[in-house]
C-alpha positions in Angstrom: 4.2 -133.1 -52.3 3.0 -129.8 -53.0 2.0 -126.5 -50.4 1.2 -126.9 -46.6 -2.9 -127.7 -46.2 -4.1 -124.6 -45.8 -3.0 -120.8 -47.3 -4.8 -118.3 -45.1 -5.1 -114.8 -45.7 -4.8 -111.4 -43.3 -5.5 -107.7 -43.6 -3.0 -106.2 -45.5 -2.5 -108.6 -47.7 -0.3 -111.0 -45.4 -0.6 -115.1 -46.2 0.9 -117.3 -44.1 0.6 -121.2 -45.4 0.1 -123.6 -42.7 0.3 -127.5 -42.6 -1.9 -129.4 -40.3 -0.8 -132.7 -38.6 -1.7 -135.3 -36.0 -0.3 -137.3 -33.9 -2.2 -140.2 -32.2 0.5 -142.3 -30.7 3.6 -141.9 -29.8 5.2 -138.5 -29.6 6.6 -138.4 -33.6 5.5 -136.0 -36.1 5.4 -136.9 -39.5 7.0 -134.6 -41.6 8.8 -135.7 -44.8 11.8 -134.4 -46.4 9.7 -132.4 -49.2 7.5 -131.0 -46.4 10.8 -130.2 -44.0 12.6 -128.6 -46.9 9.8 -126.6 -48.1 9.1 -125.2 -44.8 13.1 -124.1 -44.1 13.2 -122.9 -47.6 10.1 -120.4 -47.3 11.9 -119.4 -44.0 14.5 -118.2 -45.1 12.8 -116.2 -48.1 10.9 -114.9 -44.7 7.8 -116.0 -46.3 5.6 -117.3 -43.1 4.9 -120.9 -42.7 3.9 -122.5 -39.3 2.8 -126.5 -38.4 -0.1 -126.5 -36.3 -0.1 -130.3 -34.3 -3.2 -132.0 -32.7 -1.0 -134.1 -29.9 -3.1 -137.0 -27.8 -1.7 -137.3 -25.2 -0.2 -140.8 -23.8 -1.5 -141.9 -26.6 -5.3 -141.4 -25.5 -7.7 -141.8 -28.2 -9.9 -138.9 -26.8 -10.3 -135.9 -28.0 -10.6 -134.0 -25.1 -7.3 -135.1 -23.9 -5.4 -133.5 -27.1 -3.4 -130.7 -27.3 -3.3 -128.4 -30.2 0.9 -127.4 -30.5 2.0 -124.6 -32.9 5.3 -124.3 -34.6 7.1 -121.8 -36.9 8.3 -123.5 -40.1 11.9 -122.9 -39.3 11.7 -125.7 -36.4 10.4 -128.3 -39.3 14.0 -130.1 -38.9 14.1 -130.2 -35.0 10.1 -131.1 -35.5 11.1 -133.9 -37.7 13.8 -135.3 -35.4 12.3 -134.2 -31.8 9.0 -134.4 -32.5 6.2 -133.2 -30.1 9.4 -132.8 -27.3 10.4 -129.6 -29.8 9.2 -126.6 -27.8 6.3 -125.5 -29.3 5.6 -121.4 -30.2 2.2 -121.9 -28.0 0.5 -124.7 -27.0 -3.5 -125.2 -25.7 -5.9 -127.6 -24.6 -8.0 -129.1 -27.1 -11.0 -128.1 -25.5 -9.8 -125.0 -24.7 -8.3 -123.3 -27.9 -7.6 -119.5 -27.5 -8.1 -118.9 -31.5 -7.4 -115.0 -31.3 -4.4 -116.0 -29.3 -3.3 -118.4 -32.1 -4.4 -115.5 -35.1 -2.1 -113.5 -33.2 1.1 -115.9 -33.7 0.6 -116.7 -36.9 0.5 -112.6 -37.9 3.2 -112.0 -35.8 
């Protein structure tokens, strides 16, 4: 229980809280109630909170075949029920993250 992993801070004073998960088999996410409530709640105070996923796919326990998925926290029910099959805001290659592209979703 508590705050998503990480609290990360933009000009202007904008902080957007992010959680971090991984899923290694299967297409599930793990989010529990706490972190699913928590995450709808802040949504609609409009206080930004996203879920940034590290996907293997088919299960595939390398690396390089991974996918990082990024979600907005006011998917965190469909996320919890749907998991990885829950159209992501972006989605990249692990070996090929566009980080600017993913700064600029998470200060949109």
């Amino acid at each position: 229980m508590g705050i998503p992993d990480c609290l990360l801070a933009f000009n202007h004073g904008l902080f957007v809280m992010l959680e971090l998960k991984v899923v290694k088999k299967g297409r599930k996410v793990l989010l529990s109630p706490h972190q699913v409530a928590f995450h709808i709640k802040h949504a609609d105070l409009r206080c930004p909170t996203y879920i940034l996923v590290q996907h293997f796919a088919k299960g595939s326990p390398l690396t390089n075949k991974s996918e990082l998925l990024l979600y907005c926290g006011e998917q965190a029910i469909d996320l919890a029920a749907r998991g990885v099959d829950t159209p992501a805001l972006a989605r990249w290659p692990w070996t090929q993250i566009a980080w600017a592209d993913l700064r600029k979703h998470l200060v949109e």
